[in-house]
Residue frames as a rotation matrix with the C-alpha (Angstrom) as fourth column:
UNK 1
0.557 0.831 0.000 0.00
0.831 -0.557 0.000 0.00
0.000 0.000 -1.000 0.00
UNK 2
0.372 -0.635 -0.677 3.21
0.225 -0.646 0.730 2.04
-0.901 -0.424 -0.097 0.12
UNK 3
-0.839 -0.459 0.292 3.94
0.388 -0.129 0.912 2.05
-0.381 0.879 0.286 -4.12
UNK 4
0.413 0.830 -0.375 2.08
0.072 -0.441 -0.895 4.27
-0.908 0.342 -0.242 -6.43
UNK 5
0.541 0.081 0.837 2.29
0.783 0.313 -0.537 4.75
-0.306 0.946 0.106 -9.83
UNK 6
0.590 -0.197 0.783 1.91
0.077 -0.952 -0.298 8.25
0.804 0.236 -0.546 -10.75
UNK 7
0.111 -0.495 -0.861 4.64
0.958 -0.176 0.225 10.55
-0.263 -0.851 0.455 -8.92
UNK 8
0.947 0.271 0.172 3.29
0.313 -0.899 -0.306 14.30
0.072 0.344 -0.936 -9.19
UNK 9
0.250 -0.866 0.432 6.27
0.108 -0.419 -0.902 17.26
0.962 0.272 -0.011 -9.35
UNK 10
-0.228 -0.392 0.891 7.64
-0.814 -0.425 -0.395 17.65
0.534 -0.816 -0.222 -5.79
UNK 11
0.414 0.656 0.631 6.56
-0.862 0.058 0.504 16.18
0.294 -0.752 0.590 -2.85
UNK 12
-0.123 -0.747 0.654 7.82
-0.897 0.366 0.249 12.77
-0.425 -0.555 -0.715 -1.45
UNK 13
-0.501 -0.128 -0.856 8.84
-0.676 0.675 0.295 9.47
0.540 0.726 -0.424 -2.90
UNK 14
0.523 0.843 0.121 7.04
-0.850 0.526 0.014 6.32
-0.052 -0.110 0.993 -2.46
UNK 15
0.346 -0.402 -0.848 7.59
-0.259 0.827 -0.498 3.41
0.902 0.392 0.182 -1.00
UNK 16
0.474 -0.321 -0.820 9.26
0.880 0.215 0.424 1.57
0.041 -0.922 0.384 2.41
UNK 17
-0.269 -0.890 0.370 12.30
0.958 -0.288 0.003 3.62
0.104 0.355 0.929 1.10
UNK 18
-0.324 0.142 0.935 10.55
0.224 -0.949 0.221 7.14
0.919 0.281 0.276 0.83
UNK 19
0.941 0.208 -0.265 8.99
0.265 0.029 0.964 6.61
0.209 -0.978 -0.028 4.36
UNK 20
0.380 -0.869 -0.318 12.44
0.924 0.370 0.093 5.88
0.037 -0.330 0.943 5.58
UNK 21
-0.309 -0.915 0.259 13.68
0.949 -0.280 0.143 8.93
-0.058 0.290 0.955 4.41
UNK 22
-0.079 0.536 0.840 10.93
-0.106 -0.843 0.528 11.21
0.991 -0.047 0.123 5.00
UNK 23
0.741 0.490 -0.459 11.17
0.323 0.339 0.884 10.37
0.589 -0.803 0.093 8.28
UNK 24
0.172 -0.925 -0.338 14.74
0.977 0.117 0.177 10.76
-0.124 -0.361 0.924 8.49
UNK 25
-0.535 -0.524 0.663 14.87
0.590 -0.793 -0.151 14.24
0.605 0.310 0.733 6.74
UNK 26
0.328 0.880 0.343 11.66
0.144 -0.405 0.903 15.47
0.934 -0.247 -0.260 8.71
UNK 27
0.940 -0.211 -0.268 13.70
0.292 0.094 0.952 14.97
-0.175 -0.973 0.150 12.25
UNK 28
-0.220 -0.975 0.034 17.62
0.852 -0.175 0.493 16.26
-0.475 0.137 0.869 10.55
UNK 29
-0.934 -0.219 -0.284 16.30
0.108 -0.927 0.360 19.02
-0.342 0.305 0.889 8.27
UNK 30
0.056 0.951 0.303 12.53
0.901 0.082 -0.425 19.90
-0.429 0.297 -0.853 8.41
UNK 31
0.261 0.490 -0.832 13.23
-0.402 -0.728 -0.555 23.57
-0.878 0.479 0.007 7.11
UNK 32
-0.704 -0.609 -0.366 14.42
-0.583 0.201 0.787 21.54
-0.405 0.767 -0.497 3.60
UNK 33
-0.886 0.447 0.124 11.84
0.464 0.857 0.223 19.29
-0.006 0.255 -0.967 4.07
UNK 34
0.214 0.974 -0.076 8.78
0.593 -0.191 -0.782 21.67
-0.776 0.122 -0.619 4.09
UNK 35
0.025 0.182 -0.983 10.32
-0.277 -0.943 -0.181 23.18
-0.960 0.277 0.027 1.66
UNK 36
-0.634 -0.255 -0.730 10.88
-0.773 0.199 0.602 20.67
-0.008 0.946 -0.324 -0.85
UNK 37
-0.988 0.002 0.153 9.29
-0.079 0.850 -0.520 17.84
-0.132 -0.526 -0.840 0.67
UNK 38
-0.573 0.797 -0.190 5.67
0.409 0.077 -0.909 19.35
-0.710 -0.598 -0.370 0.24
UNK 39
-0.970 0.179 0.162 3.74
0.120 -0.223 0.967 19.19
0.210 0.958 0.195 -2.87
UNK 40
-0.033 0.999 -0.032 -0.42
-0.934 -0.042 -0.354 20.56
-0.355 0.019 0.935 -3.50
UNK 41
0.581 0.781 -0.227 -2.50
-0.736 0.624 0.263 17.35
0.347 0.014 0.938 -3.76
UNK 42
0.010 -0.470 -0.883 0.36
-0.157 0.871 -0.465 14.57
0.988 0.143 -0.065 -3.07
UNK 43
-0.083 0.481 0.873 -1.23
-0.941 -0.326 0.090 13.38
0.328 -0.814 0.479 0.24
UNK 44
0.794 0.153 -0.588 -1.09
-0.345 0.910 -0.229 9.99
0.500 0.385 0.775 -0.49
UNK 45
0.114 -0.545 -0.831 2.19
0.568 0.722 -0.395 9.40
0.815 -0.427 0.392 1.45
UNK 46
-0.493 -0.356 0.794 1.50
-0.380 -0.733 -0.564 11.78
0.783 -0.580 0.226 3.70
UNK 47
0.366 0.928 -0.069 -1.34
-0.805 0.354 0.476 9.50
0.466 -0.118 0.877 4.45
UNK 48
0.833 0.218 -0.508 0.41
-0.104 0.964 0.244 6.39
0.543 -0.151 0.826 4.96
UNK 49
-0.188 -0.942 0.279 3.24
-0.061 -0.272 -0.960 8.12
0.980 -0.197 -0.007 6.62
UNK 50
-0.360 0.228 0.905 1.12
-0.900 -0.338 -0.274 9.11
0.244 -0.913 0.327 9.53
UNK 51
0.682 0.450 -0.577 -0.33
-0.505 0.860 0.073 5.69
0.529 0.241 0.814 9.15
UNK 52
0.403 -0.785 -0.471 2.83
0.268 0.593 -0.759 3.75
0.875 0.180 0.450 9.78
UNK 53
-0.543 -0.522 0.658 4.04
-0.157 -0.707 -0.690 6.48
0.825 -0.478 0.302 12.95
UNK 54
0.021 0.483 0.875 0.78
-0.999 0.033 0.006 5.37
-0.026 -0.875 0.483 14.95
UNK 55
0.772 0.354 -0.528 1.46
-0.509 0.842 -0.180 1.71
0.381 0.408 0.830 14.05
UNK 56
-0.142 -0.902 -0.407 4.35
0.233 0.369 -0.900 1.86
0.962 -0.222 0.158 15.24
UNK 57
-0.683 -0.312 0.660 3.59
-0.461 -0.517 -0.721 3.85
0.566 -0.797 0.209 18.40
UNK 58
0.391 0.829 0.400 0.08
-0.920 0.348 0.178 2.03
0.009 -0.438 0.899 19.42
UNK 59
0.477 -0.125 -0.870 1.86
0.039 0.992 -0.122 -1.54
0.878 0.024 0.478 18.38
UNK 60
-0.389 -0.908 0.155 4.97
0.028 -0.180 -0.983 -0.42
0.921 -0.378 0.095 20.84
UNK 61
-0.340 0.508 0.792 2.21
-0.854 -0.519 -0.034 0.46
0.393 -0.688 0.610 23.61
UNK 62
0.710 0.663 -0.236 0.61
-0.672 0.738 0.051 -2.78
0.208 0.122 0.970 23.25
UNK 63
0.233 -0.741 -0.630 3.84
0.316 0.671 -0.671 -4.77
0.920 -0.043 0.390 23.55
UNK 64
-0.737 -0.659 0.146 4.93
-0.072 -0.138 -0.988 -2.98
0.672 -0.739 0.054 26.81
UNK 65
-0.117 0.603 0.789 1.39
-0.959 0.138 -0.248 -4.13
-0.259 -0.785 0.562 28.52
UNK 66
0.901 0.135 -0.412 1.64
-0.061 0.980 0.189 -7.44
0.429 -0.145 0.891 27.50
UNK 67
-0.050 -0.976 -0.213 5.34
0.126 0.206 -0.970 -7.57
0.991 -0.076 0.113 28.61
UNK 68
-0.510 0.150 0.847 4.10
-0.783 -0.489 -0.385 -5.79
0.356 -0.859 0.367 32.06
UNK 69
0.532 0.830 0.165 1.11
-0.845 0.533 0.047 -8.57
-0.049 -0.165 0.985 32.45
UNK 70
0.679 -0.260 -0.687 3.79
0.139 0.964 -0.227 -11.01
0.721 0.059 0.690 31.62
UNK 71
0.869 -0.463 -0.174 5.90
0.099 -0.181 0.978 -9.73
-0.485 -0.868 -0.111 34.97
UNK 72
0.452 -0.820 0.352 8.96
0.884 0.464 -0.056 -8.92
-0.117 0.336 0.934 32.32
UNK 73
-0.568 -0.429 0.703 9.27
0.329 -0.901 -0.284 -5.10
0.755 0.069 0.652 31.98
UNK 74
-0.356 0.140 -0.924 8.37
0.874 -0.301 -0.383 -2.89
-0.331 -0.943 -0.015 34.90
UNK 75
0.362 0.735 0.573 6.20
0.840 -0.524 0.141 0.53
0.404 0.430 -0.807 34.36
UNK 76
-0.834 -0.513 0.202 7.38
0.265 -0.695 -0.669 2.36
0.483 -0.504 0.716 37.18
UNK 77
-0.515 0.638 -0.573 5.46
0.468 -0.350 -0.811 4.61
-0.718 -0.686 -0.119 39.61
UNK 78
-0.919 -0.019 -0.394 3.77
-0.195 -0.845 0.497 6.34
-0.343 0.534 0.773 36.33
UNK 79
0.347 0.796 0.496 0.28
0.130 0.483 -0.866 5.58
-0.929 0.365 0.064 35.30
UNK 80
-0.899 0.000 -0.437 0.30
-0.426 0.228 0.876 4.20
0.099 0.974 -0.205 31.30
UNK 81
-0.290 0.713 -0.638 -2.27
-0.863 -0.483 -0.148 4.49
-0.414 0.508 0.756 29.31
UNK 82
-0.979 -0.107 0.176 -3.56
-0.016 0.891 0.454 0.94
-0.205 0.441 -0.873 28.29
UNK 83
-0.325 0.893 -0.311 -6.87
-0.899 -0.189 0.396 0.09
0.295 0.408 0.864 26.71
UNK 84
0.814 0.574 0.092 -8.34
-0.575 0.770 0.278 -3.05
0.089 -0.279 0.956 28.94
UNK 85
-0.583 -0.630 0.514 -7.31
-0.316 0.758 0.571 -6.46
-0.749 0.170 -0.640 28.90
UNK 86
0.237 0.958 -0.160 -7.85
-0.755 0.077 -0.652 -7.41
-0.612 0.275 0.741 26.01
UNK 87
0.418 -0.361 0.834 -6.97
0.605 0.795 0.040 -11.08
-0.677 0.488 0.551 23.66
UNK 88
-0.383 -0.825 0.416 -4.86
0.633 0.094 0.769 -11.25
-0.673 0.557 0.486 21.05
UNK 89
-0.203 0.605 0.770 -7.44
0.934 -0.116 0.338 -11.24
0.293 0.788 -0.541 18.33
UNK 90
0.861 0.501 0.083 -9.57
0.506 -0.860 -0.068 -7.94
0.037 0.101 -0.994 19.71
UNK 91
0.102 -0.621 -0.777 -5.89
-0.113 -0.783 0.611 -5.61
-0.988 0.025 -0.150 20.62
UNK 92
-0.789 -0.606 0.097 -5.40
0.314 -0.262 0.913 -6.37
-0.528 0.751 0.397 16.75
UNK 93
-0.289 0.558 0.777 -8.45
0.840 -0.241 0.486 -5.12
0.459 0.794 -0.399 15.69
UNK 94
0.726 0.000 -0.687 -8.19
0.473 -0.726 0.500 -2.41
-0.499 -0.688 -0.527 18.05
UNK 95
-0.441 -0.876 -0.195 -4.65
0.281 -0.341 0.897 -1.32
-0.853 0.341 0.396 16.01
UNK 96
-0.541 0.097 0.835 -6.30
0.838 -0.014 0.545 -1.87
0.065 0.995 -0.074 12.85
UNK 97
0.400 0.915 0.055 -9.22
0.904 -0.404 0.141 0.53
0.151 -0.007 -0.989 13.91
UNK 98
0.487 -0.054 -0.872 -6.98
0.506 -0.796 0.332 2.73
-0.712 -0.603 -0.360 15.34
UNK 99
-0.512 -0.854 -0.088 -4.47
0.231 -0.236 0.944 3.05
-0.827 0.463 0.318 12.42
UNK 100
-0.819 -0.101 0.565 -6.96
0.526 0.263 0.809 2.98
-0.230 0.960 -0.162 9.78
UNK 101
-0.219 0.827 0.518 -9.54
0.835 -0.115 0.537 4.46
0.504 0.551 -0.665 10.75
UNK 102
0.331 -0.309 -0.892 -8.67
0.706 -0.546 0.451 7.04
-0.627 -0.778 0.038 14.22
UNK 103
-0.550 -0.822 -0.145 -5.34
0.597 -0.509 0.620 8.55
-0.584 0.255 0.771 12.33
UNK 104
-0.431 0.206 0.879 -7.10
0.838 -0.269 0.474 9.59
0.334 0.941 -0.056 9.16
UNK 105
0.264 0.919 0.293 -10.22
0.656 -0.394 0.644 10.84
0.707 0.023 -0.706 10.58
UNK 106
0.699 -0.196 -0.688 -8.46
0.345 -0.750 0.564 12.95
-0.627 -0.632 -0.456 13.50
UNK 107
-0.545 -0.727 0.418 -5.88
0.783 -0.264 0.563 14.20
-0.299 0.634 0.713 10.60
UNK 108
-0.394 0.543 0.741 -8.37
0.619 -0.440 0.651 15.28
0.680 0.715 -0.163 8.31
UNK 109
0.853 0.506 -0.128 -10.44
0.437 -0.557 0.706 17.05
0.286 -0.658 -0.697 11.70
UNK 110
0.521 -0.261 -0.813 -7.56
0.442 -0.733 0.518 18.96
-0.731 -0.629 -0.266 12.74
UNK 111
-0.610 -0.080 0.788 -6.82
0.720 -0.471 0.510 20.03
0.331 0.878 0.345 8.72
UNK 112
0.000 0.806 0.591 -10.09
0.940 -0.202 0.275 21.09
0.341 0.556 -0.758 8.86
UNK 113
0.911 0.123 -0.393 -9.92
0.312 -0.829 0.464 23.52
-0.268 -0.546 -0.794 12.20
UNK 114
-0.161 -0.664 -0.730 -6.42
0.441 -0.710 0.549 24.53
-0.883 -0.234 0.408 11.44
UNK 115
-0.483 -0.082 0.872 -7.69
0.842 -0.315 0.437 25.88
0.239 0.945 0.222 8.01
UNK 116
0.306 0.779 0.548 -10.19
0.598 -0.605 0.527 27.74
0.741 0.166 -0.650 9.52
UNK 117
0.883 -0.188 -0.431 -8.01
0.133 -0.779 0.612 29.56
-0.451 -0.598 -0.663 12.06
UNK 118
-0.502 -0.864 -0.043 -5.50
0.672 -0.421 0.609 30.17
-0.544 0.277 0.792 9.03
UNK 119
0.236 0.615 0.752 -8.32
0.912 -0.408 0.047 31.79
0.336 0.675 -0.657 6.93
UNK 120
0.944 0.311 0.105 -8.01
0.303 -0.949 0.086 35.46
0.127 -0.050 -0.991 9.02
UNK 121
0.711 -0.608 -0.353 -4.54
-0.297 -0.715 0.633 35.69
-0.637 -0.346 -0.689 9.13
UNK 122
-0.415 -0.634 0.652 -2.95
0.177 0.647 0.742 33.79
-0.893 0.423 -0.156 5.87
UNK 123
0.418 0.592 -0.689 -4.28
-0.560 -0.429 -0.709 35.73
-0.715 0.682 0.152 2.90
UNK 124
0.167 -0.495 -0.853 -1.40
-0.986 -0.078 -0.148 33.79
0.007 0.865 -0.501 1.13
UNK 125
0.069 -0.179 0.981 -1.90
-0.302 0.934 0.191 30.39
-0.951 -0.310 0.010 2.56
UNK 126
-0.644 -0.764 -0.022 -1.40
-0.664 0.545 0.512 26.98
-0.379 0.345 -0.859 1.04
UNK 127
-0.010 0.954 -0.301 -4.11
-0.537 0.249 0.806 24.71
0.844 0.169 0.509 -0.13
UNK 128
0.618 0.371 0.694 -6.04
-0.757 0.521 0.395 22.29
-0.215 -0.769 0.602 2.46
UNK 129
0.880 -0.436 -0.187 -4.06
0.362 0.871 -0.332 19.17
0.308 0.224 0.925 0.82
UNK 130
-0.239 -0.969 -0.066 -0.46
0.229 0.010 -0.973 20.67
0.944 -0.248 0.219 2.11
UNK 131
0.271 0.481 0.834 -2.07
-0.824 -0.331 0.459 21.26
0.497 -0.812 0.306 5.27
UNK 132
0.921 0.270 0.280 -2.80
-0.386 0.724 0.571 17.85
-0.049 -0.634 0.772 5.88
UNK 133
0.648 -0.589 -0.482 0.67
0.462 0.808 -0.367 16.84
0.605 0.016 0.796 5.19
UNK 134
-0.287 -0.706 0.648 2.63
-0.429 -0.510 -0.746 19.22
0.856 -0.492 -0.156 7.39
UNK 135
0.520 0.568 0.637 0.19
-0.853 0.319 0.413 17.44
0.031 -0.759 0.651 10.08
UNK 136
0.975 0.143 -0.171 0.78
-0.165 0.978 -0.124 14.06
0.149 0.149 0.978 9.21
UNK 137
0.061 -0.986 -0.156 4.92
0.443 0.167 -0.881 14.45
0.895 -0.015 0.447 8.82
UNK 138
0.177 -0.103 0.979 4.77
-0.810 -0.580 0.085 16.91
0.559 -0.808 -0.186 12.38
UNK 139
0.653 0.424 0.627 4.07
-0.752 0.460 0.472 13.57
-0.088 -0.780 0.620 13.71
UNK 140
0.379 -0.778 -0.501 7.59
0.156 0.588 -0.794 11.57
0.912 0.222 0.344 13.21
UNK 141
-0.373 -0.609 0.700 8.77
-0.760 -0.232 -0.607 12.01
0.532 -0.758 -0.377 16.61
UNK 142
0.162 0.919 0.359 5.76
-0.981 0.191 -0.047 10.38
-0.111 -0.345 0.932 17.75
UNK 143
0.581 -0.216 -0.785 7.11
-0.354 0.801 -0.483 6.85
0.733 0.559 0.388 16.81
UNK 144
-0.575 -0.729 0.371 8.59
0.044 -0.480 -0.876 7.01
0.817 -0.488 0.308 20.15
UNK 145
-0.147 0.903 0.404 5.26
-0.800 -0.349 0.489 8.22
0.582 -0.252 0.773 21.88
UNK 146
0.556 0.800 -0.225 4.21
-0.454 0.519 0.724 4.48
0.696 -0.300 0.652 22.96
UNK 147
-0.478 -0.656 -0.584 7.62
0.231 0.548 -0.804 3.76
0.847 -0.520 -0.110 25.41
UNK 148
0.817 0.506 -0.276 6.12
0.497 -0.376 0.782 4.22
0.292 -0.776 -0.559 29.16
UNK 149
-0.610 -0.713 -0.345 8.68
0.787 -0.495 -0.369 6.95
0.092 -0.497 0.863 29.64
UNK 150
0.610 0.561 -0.560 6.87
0.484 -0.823 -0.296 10.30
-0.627 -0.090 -0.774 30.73
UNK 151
0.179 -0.550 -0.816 9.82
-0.225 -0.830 0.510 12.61
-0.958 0.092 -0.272 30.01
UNK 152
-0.879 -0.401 -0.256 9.97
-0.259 -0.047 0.965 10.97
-0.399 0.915 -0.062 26.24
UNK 153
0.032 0.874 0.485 6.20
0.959 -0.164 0.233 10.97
0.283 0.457 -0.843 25.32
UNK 154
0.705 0.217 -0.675 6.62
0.318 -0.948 0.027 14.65
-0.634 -0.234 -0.737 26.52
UNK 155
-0.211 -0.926 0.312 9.50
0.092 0.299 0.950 14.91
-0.973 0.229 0.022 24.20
UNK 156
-0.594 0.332 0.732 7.80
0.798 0.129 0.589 13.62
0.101 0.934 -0.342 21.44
UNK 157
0.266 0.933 -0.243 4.92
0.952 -0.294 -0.084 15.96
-0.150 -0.209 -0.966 21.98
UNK 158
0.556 -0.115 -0.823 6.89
0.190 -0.947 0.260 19.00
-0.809 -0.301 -0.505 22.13
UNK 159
-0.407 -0.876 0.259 8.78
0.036 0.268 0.963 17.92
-0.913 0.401 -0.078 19.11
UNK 160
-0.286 0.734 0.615 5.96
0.953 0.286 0.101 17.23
-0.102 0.615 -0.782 17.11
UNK 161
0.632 0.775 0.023 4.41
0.741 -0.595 -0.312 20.39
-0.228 0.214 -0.950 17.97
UNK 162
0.044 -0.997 0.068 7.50
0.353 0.079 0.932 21.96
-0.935 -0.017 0.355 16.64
UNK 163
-0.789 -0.136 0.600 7.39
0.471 0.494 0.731 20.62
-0.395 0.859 -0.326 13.70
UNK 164
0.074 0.997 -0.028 4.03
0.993 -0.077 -0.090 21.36
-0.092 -0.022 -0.996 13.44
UNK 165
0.611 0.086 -0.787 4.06
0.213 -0.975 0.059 25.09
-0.762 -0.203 -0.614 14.16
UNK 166
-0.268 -0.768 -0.581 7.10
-0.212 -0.541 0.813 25.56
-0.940 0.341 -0.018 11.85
UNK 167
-0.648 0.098 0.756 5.65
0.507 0.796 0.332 23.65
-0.569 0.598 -0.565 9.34
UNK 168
0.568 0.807 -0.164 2.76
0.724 -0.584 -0.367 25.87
-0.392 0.090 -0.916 9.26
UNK 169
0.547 -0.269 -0.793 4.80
-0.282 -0.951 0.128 29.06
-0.788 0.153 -0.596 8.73
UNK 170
-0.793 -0.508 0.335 6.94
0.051 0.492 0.869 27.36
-0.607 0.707 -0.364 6.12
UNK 171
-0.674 0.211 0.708 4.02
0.736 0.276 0.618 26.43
-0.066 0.938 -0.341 3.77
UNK 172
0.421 0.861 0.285 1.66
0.903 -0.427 -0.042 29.17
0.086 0.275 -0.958 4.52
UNK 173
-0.454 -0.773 0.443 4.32
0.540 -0.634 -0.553 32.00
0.709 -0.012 0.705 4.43
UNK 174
0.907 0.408 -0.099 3.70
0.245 -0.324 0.914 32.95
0.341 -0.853 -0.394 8.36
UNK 175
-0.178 -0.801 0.572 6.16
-0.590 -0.378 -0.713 34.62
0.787 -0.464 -0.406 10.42
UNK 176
-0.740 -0.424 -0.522 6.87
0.228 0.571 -0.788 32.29
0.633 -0.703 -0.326 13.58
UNK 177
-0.995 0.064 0.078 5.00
-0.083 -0.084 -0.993 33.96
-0.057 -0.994 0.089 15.75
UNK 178
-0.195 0.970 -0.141 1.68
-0.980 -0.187 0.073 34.29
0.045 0.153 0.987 13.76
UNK 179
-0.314 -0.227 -0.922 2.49
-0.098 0.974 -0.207 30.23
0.944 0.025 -0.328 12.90
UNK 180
-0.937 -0.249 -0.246 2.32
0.142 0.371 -0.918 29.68
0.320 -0.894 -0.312 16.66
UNK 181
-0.384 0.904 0.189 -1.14
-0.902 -0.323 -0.287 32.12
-0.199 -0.281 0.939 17.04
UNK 182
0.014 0.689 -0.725 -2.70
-0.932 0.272 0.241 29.86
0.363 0.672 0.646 14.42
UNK 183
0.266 -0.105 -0.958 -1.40
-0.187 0.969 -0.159 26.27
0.946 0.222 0.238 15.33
UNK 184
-0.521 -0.286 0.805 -1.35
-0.692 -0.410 -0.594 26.32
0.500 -0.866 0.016 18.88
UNK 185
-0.072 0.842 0.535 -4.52
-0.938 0.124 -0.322 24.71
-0.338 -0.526 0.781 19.78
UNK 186
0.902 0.184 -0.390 -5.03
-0.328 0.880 -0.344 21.98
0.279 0.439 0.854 17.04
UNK 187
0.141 -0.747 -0.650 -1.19
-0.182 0.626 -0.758 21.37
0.973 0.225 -0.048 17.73
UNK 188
-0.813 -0.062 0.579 -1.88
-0.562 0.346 -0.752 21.05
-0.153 -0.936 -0.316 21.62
UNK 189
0.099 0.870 0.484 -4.87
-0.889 0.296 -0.350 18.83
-0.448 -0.395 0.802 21.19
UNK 190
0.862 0.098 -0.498 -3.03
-0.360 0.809 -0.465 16.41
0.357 0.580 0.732 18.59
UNK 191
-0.287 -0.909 -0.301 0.04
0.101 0.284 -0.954 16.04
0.953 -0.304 0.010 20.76
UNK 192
-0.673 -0.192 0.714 -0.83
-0.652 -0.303 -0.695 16.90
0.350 -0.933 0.078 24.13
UNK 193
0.079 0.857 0.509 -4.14
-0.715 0.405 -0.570 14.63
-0.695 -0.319 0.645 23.70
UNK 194
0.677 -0.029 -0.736 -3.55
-0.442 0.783 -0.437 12.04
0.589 0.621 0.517 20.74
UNK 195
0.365 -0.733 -0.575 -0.33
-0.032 0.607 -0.794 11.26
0.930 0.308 0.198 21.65
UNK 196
0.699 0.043 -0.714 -0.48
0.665 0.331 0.670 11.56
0.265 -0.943 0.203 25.64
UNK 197
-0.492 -0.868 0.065 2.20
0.533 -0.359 -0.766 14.44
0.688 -0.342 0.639 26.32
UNK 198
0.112 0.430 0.896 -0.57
-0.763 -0.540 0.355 16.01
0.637 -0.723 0.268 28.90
UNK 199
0.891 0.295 0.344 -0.81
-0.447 0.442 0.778 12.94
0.077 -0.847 0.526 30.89
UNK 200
0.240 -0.961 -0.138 2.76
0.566 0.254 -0.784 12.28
0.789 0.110 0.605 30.32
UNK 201
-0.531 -0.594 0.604 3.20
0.086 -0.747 -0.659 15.52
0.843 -0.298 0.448 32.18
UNK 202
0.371 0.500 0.783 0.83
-0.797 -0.260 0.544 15.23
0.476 -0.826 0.302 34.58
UNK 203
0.914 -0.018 -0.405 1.93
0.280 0.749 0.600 11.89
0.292 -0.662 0.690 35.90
UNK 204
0.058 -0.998 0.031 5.41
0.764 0.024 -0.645 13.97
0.642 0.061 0.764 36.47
UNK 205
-0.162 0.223 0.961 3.44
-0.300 -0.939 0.167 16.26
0.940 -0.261 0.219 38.78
């Protein structure tokens, strides 16, 4: 699900390989990468990028509560974030649901609101389709996200939203600070809530 035919002008290659390497350039040199890295309509691997980042981070979660339940890895004094007990069979259709159907649909819902709080101050924005990828690639740290460390799911979070925030000002020609006005919220509610860096930080209180 990771090869495509067609490969519009810009944007990012396809494949294991192009993952790989959008991942790598997105965490070594995102101002290179939103600037080359981000093409109008080529969403498609932005799609399975973010895909792949909560697959990795929800599988990783899932492995350190069965490892806990199996008396082999300690948690610590921290509460972690597990979803039940649940068999084999339902935690993988729990992943599947989450990866295929969660990611997308919270992507696309925090496209939507951060268009509409770039609309009064981005006369020169980008289109909605480079939106969603500056979202979707913000979220490479996040791969990371599902270790029961607090102080690195806060990490990731603060990384992401980072990314995020610059990302914004990069494709919608914002100055930092306006970037920050605009992408504040959706980027505290998709890191601080998706990806647990609030209760990361609270269980450090």
């Amino acid at each position: 699900m990771t090869q495509w035919v067609e490969n519009p002008t810009g944007g990012r290659d396809r494949g294991p390989i192009g993952l790989v390497r959008a991942w790598v350039e997105i965490l070594l040199r995102p101002q290179r990468f939103f600037q080359t890295g981000i093409a109008p309509g080529d969403q498609a691997p932005a799609l399975v990028f973010i895909a792949v980042v909560v697959l990795v981070e929800e599988a990783s979660r899932f492995a350190v509560v069965e490892l806990a339940q199996r008396g082999q890895l300690s948690l610590g004094p921290y509460d972690y974030p597990v979803i039940g007990d649940l068999e084999p069979l339902m935690a993988l259709l729990a992943l599947v649901a989450i990866v295929v159907f969660v990611a997308p649909a919270v992507l696309h819902l925090t496209a939507a609101a951060q268009t509409l709080l770039l609309a009064p101050l981005a006369p020169d924005r980008g289109g909605i389709s480079e939106t969603v990828q500056v979202i979707a690639y913000a979220t490479a740290p996040c791969v990371f996200a599902g270790l029961p460390i607090p102080e690195v799911r806060i990490a990731c979070g603060l990384w992401g939203a980072g990314l995020y925030v610059y990302g914004m000002g990069t494709i919608h020609t914002l100055s930092l600070p306006r970037a920050l006005v605009v992408s504040a919220v959706p980027a505290a509610v998709l890191f601080g809530y998706g990806f647990r860096a609030f209760a990361a930080a609270n269980a450090l209180l």
